[in-house]
C-alpha positions in Angstrom: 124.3 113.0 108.5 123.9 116.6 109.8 124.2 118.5 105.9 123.0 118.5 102.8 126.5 118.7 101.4 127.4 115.2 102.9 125.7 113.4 99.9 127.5 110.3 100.1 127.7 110.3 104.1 124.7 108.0 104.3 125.3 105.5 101.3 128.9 104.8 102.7 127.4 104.3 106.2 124.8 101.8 105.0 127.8 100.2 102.5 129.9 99.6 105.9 126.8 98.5 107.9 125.9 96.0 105.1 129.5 94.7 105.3 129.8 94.1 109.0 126.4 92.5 108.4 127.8 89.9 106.1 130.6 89.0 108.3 128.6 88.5 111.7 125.6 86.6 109.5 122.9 89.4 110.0 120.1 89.9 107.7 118.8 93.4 107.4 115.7 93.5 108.3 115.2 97.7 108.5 116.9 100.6 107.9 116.4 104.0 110.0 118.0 106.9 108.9 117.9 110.5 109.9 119.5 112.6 106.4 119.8 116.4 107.2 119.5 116.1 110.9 121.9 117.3 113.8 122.7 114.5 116.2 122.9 117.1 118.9 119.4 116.1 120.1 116.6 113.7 120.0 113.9 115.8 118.6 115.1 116.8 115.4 116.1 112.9 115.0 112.5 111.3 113.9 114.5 107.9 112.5 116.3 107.3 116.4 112.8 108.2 117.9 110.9 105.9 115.7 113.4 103.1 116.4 113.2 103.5 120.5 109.1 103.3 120.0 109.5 100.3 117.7 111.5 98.4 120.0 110.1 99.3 123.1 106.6 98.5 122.0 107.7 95.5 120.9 107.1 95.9 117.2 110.5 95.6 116.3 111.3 91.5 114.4 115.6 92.1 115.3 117.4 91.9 118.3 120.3 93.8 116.7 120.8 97.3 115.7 123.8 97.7 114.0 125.3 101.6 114.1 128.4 103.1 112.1 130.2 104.7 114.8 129.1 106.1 118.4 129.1 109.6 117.3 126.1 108.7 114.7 123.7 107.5 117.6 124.7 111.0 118.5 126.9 113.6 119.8 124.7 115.0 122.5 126.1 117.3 125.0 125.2 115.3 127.5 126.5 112.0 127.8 124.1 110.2 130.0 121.8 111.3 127.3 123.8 108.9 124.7 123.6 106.6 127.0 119.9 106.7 128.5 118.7 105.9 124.7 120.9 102.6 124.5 120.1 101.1 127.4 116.5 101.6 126.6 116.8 99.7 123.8 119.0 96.8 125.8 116.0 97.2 128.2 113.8 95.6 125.4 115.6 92.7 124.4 117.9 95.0 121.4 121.5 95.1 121.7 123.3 98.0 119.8 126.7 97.2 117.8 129.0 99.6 116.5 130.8 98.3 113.1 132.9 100.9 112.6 134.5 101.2 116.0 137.5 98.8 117.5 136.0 97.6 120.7 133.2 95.2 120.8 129.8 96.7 122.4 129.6 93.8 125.0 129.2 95.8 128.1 132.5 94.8 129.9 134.3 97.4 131.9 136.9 98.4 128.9 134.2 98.2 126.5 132.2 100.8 129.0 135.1 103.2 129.3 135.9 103.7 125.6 132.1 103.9 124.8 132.0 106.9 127.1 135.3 108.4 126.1 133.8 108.3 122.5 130.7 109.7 123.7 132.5 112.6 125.0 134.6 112.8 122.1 131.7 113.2 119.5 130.3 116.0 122.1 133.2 117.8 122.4 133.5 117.4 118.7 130.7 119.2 118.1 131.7 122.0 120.7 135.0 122.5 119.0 133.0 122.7 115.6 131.2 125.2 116.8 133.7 127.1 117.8 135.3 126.8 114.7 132.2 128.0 113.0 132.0 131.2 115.4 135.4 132.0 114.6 135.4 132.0 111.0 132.0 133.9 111.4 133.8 136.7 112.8 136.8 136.8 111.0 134.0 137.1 107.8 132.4 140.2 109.5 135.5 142.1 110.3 136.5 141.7 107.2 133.5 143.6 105.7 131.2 140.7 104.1 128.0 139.3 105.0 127.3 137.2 107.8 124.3 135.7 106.4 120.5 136.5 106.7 118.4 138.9 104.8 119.6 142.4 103.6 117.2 144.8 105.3 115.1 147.3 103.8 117.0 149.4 101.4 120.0 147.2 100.4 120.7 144.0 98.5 123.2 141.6 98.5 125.7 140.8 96.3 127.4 137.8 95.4 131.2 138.2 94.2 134.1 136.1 94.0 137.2 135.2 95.7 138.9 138.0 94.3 136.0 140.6 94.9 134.6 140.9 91.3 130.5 141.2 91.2 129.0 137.9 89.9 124.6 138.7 90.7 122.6 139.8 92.7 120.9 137.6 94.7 117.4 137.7 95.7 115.3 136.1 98.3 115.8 132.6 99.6 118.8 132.3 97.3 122.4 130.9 98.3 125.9 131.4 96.9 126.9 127.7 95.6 131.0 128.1 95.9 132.6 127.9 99.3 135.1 131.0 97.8 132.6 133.5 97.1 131.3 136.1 99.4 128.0 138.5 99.7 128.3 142.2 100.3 125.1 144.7 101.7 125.0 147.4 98.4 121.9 149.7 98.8 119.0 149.2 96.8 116.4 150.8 95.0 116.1 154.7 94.7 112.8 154.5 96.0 113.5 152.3 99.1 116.8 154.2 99.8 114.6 157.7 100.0 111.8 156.1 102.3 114.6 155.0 104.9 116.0 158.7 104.7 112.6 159.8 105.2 111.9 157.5 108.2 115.0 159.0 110.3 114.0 162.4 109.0 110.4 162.1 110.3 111.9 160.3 113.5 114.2 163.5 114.1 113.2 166.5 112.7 109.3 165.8 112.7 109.5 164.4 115.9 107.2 161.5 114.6 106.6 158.6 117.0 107.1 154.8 115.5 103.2 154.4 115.1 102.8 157.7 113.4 105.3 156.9 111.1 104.1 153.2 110.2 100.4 154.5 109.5 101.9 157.3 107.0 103.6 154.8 105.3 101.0 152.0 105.1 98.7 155.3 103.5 101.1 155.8 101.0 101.0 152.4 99.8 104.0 151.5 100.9 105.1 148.2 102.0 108.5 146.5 103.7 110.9 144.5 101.8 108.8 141.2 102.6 105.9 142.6 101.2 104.1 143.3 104.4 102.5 145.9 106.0 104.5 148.4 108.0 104.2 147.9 111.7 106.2 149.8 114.7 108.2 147.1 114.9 109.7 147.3 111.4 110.0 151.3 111.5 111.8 150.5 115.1 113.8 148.4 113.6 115.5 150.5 110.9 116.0 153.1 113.5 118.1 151.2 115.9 120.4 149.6 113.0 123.7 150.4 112.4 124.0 149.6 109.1 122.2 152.1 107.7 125.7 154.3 108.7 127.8 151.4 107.4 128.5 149.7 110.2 128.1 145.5 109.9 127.3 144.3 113.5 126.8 140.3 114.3 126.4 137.8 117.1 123.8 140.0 119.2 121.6 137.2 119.6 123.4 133.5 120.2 122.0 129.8 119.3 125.0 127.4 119.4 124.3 123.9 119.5 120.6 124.1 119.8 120.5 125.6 122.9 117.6 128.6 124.1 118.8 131.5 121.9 120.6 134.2 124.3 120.4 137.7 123.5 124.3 139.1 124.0 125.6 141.8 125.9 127.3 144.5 123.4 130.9 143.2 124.7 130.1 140.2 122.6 129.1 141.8 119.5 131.3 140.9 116.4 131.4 144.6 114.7 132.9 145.9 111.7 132.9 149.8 111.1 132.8 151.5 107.7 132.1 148.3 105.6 128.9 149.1 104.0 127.8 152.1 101.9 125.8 154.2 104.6 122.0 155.3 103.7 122.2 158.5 106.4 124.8 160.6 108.0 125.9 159.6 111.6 125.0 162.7 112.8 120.8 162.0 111.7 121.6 158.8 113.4 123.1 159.5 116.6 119.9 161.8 117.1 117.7 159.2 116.6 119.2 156.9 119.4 119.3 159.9 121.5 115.5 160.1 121.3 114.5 156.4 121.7 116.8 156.5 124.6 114.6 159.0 126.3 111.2 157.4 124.9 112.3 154.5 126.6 112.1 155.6 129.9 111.9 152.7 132.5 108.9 154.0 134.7 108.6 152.6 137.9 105.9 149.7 138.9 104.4 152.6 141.0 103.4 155.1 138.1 102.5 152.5 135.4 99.9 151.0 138.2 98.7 154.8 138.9 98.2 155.1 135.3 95.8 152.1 135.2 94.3 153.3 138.2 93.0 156.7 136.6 92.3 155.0 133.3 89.8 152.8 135.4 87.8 155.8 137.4 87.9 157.3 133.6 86.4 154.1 132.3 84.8 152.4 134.4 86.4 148.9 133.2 89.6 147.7 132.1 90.7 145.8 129.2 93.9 145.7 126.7 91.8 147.2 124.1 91.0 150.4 126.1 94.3 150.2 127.7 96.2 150.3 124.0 93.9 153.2 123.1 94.6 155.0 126.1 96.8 157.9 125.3 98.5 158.8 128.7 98.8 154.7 129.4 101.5 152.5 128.4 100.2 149.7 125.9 98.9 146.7 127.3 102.0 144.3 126.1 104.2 146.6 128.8 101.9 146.0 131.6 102.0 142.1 130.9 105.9 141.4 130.5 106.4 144.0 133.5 104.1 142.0 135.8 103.6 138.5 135.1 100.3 138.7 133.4 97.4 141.2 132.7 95.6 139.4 135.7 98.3 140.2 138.1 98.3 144.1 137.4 94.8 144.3 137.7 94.6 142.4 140.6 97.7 145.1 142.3 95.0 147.9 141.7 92.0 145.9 143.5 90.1 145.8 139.8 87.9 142.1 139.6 89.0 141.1 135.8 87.4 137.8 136.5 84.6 138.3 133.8 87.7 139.9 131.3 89.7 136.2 131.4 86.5 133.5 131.6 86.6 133.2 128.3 90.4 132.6 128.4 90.6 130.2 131.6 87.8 128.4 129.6 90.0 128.0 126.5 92.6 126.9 128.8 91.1 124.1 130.0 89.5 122.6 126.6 93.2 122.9 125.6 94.4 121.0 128.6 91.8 118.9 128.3 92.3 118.2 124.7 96.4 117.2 125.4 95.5 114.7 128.0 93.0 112.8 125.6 96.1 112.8 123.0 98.4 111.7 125.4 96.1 108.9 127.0 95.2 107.6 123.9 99.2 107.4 122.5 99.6 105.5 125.4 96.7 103.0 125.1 97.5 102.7 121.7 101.2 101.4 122.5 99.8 99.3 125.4 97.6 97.2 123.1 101.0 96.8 120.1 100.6 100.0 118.4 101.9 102.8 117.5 100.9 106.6 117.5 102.5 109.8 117.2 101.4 113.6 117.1 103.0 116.2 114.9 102.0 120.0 116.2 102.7 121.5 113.5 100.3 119.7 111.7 97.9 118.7 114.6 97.6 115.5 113.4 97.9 112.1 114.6 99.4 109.1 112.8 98.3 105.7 113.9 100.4 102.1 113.0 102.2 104.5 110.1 98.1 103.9 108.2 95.9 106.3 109.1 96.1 110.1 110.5 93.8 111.3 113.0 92.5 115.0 114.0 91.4 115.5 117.5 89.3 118.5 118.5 87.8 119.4 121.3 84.1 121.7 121.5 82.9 124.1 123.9 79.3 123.5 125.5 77.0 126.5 124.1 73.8 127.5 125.0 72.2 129.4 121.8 69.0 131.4 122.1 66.5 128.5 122.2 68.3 127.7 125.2 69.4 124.5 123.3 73.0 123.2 123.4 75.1 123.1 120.7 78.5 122.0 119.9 80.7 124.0 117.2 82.0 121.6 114.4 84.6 123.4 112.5 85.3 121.2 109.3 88.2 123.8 107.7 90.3 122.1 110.9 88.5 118.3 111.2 88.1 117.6 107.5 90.8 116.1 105.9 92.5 113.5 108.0 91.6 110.0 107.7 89.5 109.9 111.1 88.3 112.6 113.0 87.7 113.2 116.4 85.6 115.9 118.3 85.5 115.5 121.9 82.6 117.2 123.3 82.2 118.9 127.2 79.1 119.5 129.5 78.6 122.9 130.5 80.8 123.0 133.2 83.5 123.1 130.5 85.3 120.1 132.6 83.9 116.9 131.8 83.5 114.8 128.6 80.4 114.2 127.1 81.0 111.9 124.6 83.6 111.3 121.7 82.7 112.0 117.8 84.9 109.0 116.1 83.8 109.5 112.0 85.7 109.1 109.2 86.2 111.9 106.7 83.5 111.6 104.1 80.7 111.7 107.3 82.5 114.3 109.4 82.0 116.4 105.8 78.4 115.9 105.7 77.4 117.3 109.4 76.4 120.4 110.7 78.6 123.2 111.4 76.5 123.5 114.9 76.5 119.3 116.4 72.9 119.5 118.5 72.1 116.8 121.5 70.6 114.4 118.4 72.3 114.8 115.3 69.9 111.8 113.3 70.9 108.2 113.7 73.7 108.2 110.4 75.9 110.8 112.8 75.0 109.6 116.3 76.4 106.1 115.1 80.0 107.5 115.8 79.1 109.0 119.3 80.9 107.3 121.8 81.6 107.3 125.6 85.3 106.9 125.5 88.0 106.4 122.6 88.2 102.5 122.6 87.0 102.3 119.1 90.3 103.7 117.8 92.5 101.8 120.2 90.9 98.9 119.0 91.5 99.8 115.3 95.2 100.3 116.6 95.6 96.8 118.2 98.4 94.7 117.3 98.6 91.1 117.7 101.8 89.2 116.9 101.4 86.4 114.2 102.3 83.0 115.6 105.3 81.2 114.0 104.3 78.6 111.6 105.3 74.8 113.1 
């Protein structure tokens, strides 16, 4: 099921499933679900992955996996997609049936045909939902209410009923609960409504720049409505928005059906004039886009580059540090999104950077390193029967559904002995059930040797790992990572005679 509010979606499904069960003389044997998740693609569906890895690894004890309908394997916008996932599983040995559907899943031409028209019909559902959506989006915005997302600094939001009458406030993180009601913007506290009028009047009159203004209001104590420091950004921010003259304006960045979001041009904006009670006049306003419009000056590549070039003969050396600092130079973030990368616009005005990005191309590689070794050991833990996969988020690994796994990686170091050493940072290893450190020769390219320790003896070492760490520690040094692909193996249990 795709919402929270489709409670019973998911018992009715397994009550049909069970059903159809009966009737073909099917046992279940396991149930994968995906509550909460859009079928729109396979990464947000963690039940569908883990039943393509349990089948095509061999772990799976059915050769039947019975589905509702077509549009719950999933209504992906690409039909070969759909497709691609179900044959994968026929590839292993698992046939797929659909019990809520009129035509029997057994791969004959008519079969075929009305599988892919439902395929496309469950994509095009989704399209014509969306549209749907966007359109009763807009309608909401022209019409003067909220279109969802926080308030901004200096207004609140208010919830009130179907026929306009206040009902609360609501405050962070909370949600109307009726369908009928709506939320309003209604400016906020006294104190926050002055600071805005004070940013614009600072901004325009004072002829403060975005920085300027942030550091005056970090000094007062001040803080946005999130409770964070004031930044350019969030000063910038408040300058640029409309409704701070009333105005609701929607839809100017786009992320329909999962897709890479995609900032709109201004034809596409859903606007709304006069809807909100304003903070300044139009006049302060209109000033203040006047003068970010000239701030914001495109230079040409030419001028930037002869900037850096006299910041250099000034300096002697380059860096984003000195170039952020710089007052007659752009800040460092410009130079990189205009060409490519710091590298490259150092490189256009002959200056060697090489010793400003070891330390980066060295980072670089442990990380590239460090993704190989998860991905080559996923993959020798399904060739041997199990099964392994890695959460980023967490940066953890979880073995046969039993154990987790961290993987590190540390830099050779040379300290003033002249002895190596290997960093051994528990705050990130400590914790998981197994821990593993892989660590690199000095030319920061090949593997050492692998630290494999559980938790309670990866607590008890050193921050700083030396050549010999004793013989408890050394125990778990090994020259590959066998030892865990061994603790994965699988072995199917013979059937008794």
């Amino acid at each position: 099921m795709s919402t929270e509010r489709q409670i019973y979606s998911i018992n009715n499904q397994r009550d049909a499933i069970r059903n159809y069960a009966e009737v073909m003389g099917y046992e279940i044997v396991a149930t994968y679900e995906d509550p909460g998740r859009s079928g729109l693609n396979i990464w947000g569906r963690p039940g569908l992955t883990r039943l393509i890895e349990d089948i095509e690894s061999r772990r799976a004890d059915f050769e039947t996996v019975v589905v509702y309908d077509v549009s719950r394997w999933g209504r992906f916008q690409n039909t070969d997609e759909s497709a691609s996932y179900e044959y994968r599983c026929q590839r292993a040995g698992v046939r797929i049936e659909f019990c809520a559907e009129l035509f029997v899943n057994d791969g004959s031409i008519g079969s075929d045909v009305l599988k892919a028209i439902k395929r496309s019909m469950a994509a095009e559902y989704s399209r014509m939902l969306s549209n749907r959506v966007f359109a009763g989006q807009s309608r909401i915005i022209k019409l003067g209410f909220s279109g969802g997302g926080p308030a901004g600094y200096g207004y609140r939001r208010l919830l009130i009923d179907g026929s306009g009458n206040p009902k609360a406030m609501l405050y962070r993180d909370e949600r109307k609960g009726l369908a009928s009601d709506r939320v309003i913007l209604v400016p906020g506290p006294k104190s926050e409504i002055s600071t805005v009028r004070w940013i614009f009047n600072q901004f325009v009159k004072k002829e403060k720049t975005e920085v300027e203004i942030a550091s005056a209001l970090n000094a007062r104590g001040l803080v946005t409505e999130l409770g964070r420091p004031w930044t350019r950004a969030c000063v910038s921010s408040i300058l640029a928005s409309e409704k701070y003259i009333g105005n609701s304006v929607w839809n100017r960045i786009s992320h329909r059906l999962l897709q890479n979001r995609v900032r709109n041009p201004p034809s596409a904006f859903v606007r709304a004039d006069d809807v909100i009670e304003p903070l300044v006049t139009r006049a302060l306003f209109d000033r203040a886009q006047a003068i970010k419009t000239a701030r914001t000056y495109v230079r040409p590549d030419e001028e930037l580059l002869a900037d850096l070039t006299r910041l250099l003969k000034e300096r002697g050396k380059l860096s984003s540090p000195i170039i952020d600092a710089a007052p007659g130079c752009h800040s460092a973030n410009i130079y990189w999104h205009r060409f490519g990368s710091m590298k490259a616009a150092y490189k256009l005005i002959g200056y060697d950077a090489s010793a400003n990005f070891r330390k980066l191309d060295i980072r670089n590689g442990l990380d590239r390193i460090r993704q190989e070794t998860i991905d080559n050991l996923i993959s020798d833990i399904g060739r041997v029967g199990g099964s392994a996969r890695y959460d980023p988020r967490t940066k953890l690994m979880l073995v046969n559904e039993e154990f987790s796994v961290a993987i590190w990686i540390a830099q050779y170091r040379i300290i003033v002995t002249g002895y190596p050493r290997w960093p051994f940072w528990k705050r990130g290893l400590v914790g998981p059930d197994v821990t593993i450190l892989i660590r690199m020769e000095s030319d920061h390219q090949t593997v050492r040797d692998f630290l494999i320790a559980p938790a309670h003896e990866a607590q008890s070492a050193l921050r700083m790992l030396k050549a010999g760490n004793g013989v408890r520690l050394d125990a778990f040094l090994f020259a590959s990572l066998d030892p865990v692909v061994e603790m994965a193996r699988r072995e199917p249990i013979p059937a008794s005679v």
